[in-house]
N, C-alpha and C positions, 0 to 999 in steps of 0.2 A: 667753439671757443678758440680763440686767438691763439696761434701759435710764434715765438720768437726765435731766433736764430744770432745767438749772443756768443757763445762758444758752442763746440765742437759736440759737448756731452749735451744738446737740444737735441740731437738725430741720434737714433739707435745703429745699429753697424746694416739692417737689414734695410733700413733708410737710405741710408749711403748708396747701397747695392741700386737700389730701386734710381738711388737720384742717379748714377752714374749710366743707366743706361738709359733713363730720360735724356742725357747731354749727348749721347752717343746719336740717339733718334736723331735730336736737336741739330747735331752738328751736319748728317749727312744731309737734313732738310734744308739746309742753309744751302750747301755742296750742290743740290741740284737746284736752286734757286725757289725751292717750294715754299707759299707762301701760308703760315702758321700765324693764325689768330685766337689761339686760347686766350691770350688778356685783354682779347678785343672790349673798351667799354673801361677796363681799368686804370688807374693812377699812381702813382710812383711820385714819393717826396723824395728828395735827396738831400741830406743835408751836410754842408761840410764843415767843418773846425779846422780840417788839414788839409794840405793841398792835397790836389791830385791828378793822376790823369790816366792811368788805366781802370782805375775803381769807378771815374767819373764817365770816360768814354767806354767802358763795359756795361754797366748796369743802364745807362740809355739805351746803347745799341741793343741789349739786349729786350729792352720793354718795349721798346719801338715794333723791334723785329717779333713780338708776338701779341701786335694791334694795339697794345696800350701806348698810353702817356707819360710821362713825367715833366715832373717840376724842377729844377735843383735852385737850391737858395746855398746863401753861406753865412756864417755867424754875421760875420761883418756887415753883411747885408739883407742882413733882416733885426728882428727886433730883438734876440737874443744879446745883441752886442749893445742894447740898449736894458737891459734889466730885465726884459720878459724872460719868465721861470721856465727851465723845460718842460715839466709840469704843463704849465699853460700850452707851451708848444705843440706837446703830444698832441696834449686835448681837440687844440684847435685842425690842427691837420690830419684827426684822423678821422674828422666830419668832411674834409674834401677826399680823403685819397683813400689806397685798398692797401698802401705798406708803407712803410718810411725805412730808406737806408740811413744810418747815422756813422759818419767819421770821426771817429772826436779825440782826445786824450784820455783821461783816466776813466776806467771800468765804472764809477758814482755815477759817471755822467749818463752813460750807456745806460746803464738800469735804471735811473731815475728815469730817463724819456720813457723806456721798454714798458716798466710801471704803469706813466700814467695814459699812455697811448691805447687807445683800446681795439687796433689791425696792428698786423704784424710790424715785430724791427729786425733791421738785420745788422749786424756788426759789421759796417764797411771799414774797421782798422780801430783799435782802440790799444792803448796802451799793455793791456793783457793779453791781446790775442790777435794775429788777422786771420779767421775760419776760412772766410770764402777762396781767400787765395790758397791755404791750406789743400781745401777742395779742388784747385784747379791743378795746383800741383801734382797731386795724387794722381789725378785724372790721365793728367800729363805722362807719368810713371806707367800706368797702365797702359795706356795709346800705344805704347816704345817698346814696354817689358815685358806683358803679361801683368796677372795679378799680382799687387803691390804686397799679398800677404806671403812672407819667409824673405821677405827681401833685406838689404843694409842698406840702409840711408844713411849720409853723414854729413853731416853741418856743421860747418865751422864758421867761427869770430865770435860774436856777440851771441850767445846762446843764451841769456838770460833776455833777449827782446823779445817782442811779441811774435815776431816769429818761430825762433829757438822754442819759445811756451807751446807755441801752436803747434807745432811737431812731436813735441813730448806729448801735450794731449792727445794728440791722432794714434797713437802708436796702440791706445784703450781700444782702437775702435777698426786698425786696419790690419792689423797683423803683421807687422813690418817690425824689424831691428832696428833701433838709430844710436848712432855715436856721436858725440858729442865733440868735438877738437874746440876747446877755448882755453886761455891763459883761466889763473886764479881769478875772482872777481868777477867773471863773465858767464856762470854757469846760473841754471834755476833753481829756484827754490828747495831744498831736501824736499818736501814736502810735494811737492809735484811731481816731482823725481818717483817718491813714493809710491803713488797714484798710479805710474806706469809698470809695474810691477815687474822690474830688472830686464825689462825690454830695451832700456837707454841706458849706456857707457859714457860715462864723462873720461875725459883724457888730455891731456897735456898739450901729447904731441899730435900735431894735425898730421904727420906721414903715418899715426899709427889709425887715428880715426878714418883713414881715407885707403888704408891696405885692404884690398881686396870688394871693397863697395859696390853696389850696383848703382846706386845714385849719389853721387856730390854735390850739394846744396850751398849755398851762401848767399848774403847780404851787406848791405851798408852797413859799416863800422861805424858812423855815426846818425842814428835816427834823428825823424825830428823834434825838437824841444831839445836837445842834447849839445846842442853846436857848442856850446862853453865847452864842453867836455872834446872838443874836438882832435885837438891835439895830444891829450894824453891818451884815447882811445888808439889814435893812430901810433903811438909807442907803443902802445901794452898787443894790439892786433900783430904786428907791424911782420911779426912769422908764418901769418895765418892768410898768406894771399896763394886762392888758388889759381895757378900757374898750371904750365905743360909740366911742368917737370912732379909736382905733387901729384896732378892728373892720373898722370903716367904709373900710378901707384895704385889706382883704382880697379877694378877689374876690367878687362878687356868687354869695349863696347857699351862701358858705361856711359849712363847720360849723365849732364849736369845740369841745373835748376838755377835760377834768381830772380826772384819777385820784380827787381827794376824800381827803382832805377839804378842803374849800375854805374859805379865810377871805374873806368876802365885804371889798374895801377894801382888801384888801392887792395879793397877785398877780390878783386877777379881782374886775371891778363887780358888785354886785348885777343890775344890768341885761343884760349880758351871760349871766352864769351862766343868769340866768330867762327868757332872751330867747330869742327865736324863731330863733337859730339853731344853738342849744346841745345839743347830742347827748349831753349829761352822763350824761343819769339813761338814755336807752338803754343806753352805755355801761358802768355801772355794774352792770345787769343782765346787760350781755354778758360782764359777769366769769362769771357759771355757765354761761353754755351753751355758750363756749370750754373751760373748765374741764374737760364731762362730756366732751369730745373728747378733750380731753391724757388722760384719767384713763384714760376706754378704751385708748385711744394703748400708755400704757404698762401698765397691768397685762395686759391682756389680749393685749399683742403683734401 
């Protein structure tokens, strides 16, 4: 039976365990140039709704690099952007291929494909969640720290985006503290909040979400679909940029994280991003070699 990968609560905690030392294998196989064809014969759809280009050039690179193929289409460029149902879409491409990633806006959309697709989906970013980046982050944390579980994570701006949701989720499944630094307006759901069982502090002030942290986390103040909103987001954030100086408030040696793309000056300093303690561009490559673990994961069972 088909397995999906739509949010975080698909894998169990001992899944995670298992995927994260799968990316480890993965990554030193890479390191020594060894050549790894477990999806040799397989196919990969890729579909986008939103741009992209680490979700786009990771999840190739990574099917590539374990013998399969992929396809990527975009709404605009296929028949979706002409009336055909995702429904029908599923249907149709999951007679050519072994998974379909899907990038899209609202969570309906996600689940309808998931629905009628009958191989795997993965949630390449959806307005409720991005998992896989979630996963690489994680990964990321471990590479640098040790295990991610007793640790403080703290994320500041926009903690009501899919990211900020994503990290509350994890927090079920990895054993990690997260605090929250956002203005009024910018925080998640009570109800999610719930769900994480007082493992996550919302707070005001970003010098107190970021006192003593082992990880500092952030993103763009304005997502996509959001740009009307652009200018007031950039008021109501406009305390919440992590700088040296906020940094400096973190615990010694900490790392800091951001999914990218980064506007240097807005939510993160030039100095910070480029700084010596910025795990960014590891990060960023840890999108594929989490990746070729999920993809195993699910096609091959």
């Amino acid at each position: 039976m088909k397995r999906d990968f739509l949010t975080l609560a698909d894998m169990t905690e001992a899944e995670y365990r298992s995927l994260f030392d799968r990316a480890r294998e993965l990554k030193e196989s890479r390191k020594r140039r060894e050549v790894v064809t477990t999806l040799a014969g397989r196919h990969l759809v890729l579909i986008f709704e939103k741009s992209s280009t680490r979700t786009h050039l990771s999840f190739e690179a990574a099917m590539y690099q374990l013998g399969g193929t992929v396809t990527t289409i975009t709404s605009s460029g296929s028949q979706i952007a002409r009336g055909e149902t995702l429904e029908d879409t599923g249907r149709v491409i999951s007679g050519y291929a072994d998974g379909i990633m899907f990038r899209t806006f609202g969570d309906d959309r996600l689940n309808t494909l998931a629905k009628a697709a009958t191989v795997p989906v993965i949630n390449g970013l959806s307005e409720g969640g991005h998992p896989v980046q979630i996963l690489a982050d994680l990964f990321t944390v471990e590479e640098r720290l040790g295990s991610v579980a007793g640790k403080t994570l703290a994320f500041l701006g926009d903690c009501a985006s899919n990211m900020g949701r994503s990290f509350v989720e994890a927090t079920r499944f990895f054993g990690f503290d997260l605090r929250l630094g956002c203005p009024e307006g910018y925080r998640p759901a009570d109800a999610l909040l719930a769900e994480a069982g007082g493992r996550v502090k919302v707070l005001t002030s970003p010098a107190e979400a970021v006192q003593g942290a082992d990880v500092v986390v952030t993103d763009v103040w304005t997502s996509m679909g959001q740009e009307e909103e652009s200018a007031k987001r950039m008021k109501d954030l406009a305390g919440y940029q992590l700088d040296e100086a906020l940094l400096a408030k973190a615990k010694p040696g900490a790392i800091v994280l951001h999914c990218l793309p980064a506007h240097r000056g807005e939510e993160i300093s030039a100095g910070v991003i480029d700084g010596p303690q910025s795990a960014v561009w590891d990060e960023a490559e840890n999108r594929m070699h989490v990746q070729k673990a999920l993809l195993e994961k699910l096609i091959l069972g």
